[in-house]
Steps between C-alpha positions, in 0.01 A plus 500: 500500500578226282679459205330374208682165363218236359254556233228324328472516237154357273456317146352819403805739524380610863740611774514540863756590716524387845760369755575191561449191785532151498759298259709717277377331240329494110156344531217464199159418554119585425433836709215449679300698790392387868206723711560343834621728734647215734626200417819538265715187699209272394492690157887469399483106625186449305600226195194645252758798533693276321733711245319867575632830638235608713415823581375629784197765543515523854781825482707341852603157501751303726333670874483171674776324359557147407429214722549114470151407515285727252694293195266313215812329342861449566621621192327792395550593117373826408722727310473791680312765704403835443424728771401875574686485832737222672529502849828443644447473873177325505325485901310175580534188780507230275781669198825303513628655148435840273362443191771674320726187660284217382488632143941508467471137690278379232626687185216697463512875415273792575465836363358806747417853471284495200140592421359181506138664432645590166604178466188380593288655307750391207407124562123579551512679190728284233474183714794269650823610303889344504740707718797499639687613834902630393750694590448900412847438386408323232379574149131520450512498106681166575357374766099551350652300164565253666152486709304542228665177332459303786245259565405400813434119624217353465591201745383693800319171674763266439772758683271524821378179518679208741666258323477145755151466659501517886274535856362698736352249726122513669277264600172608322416529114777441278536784242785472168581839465598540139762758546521794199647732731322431834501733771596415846179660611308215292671213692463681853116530468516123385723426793243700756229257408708222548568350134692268386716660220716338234652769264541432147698641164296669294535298229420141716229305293177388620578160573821615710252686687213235530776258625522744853090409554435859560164635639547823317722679271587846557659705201711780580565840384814520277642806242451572097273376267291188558533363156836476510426131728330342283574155652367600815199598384426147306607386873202733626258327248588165612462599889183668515203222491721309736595692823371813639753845388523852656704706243610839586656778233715330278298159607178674448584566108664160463149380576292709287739405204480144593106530461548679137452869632784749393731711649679881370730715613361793706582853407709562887398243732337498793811514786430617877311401807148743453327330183133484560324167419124416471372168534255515269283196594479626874531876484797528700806734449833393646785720462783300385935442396541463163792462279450365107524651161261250303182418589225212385261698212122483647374438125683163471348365791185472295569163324701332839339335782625772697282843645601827613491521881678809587600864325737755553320807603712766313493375137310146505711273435451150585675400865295155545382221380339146591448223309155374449538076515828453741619674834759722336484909542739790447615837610713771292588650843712367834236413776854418690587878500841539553478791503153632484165456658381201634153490361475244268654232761240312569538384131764210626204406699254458204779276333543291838128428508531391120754275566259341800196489291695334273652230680173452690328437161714251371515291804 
């Protein structure tokens, strides 16, 4: 049995006891939940992660390990995980490290053992809320204080994103990807259809990126609160009558606020790899990976040249849109996966075929 010697401790005097794994270390962040029931390497190196502790539904966590390949950044930077279970001698071919050894290599803690459908419920029912992952030893009087008179940062985006442009070589369409956070996963389904990819700050401006001649413009996924970018949405407003743009999550809202739609905070998020989404000018349903706590409002698109393409199934908010003049659509959710299901792929497809109308038209 093990000893208890972590809590967590919530903004609003909650506390749970657990044992600890990973770094031995203080960690604050926005507590926030995650419903896949695989897929926590790709979820700890996921940048829209960017400054949460995520908690985990799924009650075991760490069975297969941790392996070199399954990474969607180098340098992940959640704050911490929170876990029903932690496995300690994870069995699968392709682990090369425990979970519990990657967390202390990257300074991460992780808190086990508690009732994360408590918790759970918690967030569902009050919404995202500060927390913190200490030391039992220490005190909670004290150590809430301080929480509670924290602020968190609001410079998500500009943590995640690359700093110096740079390639991954193809010889087809060449794509900027305007990187807020960008998965791996994005750039590997670019790669597998041979692009031509020049990766950019988040901040570049429009004529940095019209000087690379690109065929398309991809906008990534990327952590916090779209408005806090505001320069990369006046980018946005430049870019779209000129060059065809595929924006996903984070990308996805910089577009609809580009276009004059609006954006709020939602009450939890929608975080795991089983989100229903219906197309709603084809009928279809694709069951999707999502990970975003704002989305676009479906009332502002009224006075934009933008239209609603697709819905989330559970509570209707808006997960697409297309815009009505130019070759430029969106996405809240990750057709790369990563992890998840794989059915919205063929939407890299759709934005490869824009690209070649495009060019084709203005031959």
């Amino acid at each position: 049995m093990y000893k208890q010697d972590r809590q967590l401790i919530l903004e609003d005097g909650t506390i749970y006891k657990g044992y600890g794994f990973g770094a031995e270390t203080e960690m604050k962040g926005e507590v926030v939940f995650n419903t896949a029931m695989t897929g926590y390497q790709e979820t700890l190196s996921d940048p829209s992660y960017n400054g949460q502790i995520v908690t985990f539904t799924y009650p075991l966590i760490g069975n297969y390990g941790i392996n070199r390949d399954d990474y969607e950044t180098i340098n992940p930077t959640i704050k911490g995980m929170v876990v029903r279970e932690i496995c300690q001698k994870p069995s699968n071919f392709r682990q090369e490290f425990t979970l519990d050894e990657v967390l202390k290599e990257l300074d991460i803690p992780g808190i086990a053992g508690i009732d994360t459908r408590s918790l759970t419920r918690k967030i569902r029912e009050a919404g995202t809320i500060k927390g913190v992952i200490t030391s039992i030893e220490k005190n909670s009087d004290e150590v809430l204080a301080e929480l509670r008179s924290t602020d968190l940062p609001t410079d998500q985006i500009n943590q995640v994103s690359t700093k110096k442009s740079f390639m991954s070589s193809g010889r087809g369409y060449r794509v900027v990807l305007l990187d807020c956070g960008a998965k791996s996963g994005i750039v590997r389904e670019l790669n597998a259809r041979d692009c031509d990819i020049i990766v950019m700050p988040h901040n570049s401006t429009a004529k940095e990126i019209l000087r690379q001649k690109p065929d398309g413009i991809m906008l990534s996924n990327g952590p916090g609160d779209p408005t806090d970018v505001p320069e990369t949405i006046e980018t946005i407003k430049d870019l779209i009558p000129q060059v065809p743009i595929f924006g996903i999550c984070m990308g996805h809202q910089l577009i609809a606020l580009a276009s004059g739609a609006k954006t709020y905070k939602l009450k939890f998020g929608h975080r795991g790899a089983n989100q229903p989404v219906k197309n709603i000018l084809t009928g279809r349903v694709d069951i999707t990976s999502q990970n975003h706590g704002y989305a676009v409002d479906i009332e502002s698109l009224k006075d934009t040249d933008l239209e609603l393409t697709h819905i989330a199934v559970n509570d209707g908010t808006c997960e697409g849109v297309r815009h009505k003049k130019y070759p430029v659509f969106s996405v809240q959710y990750h057709p790369e996966a990563s992890p998840g299901p794989h059915d919205p792929n063929y939407l890299f497809d759709e934005f490869i075929n824009n690209m070649k109308n495009f060019k084709e038209s203005n031959k």
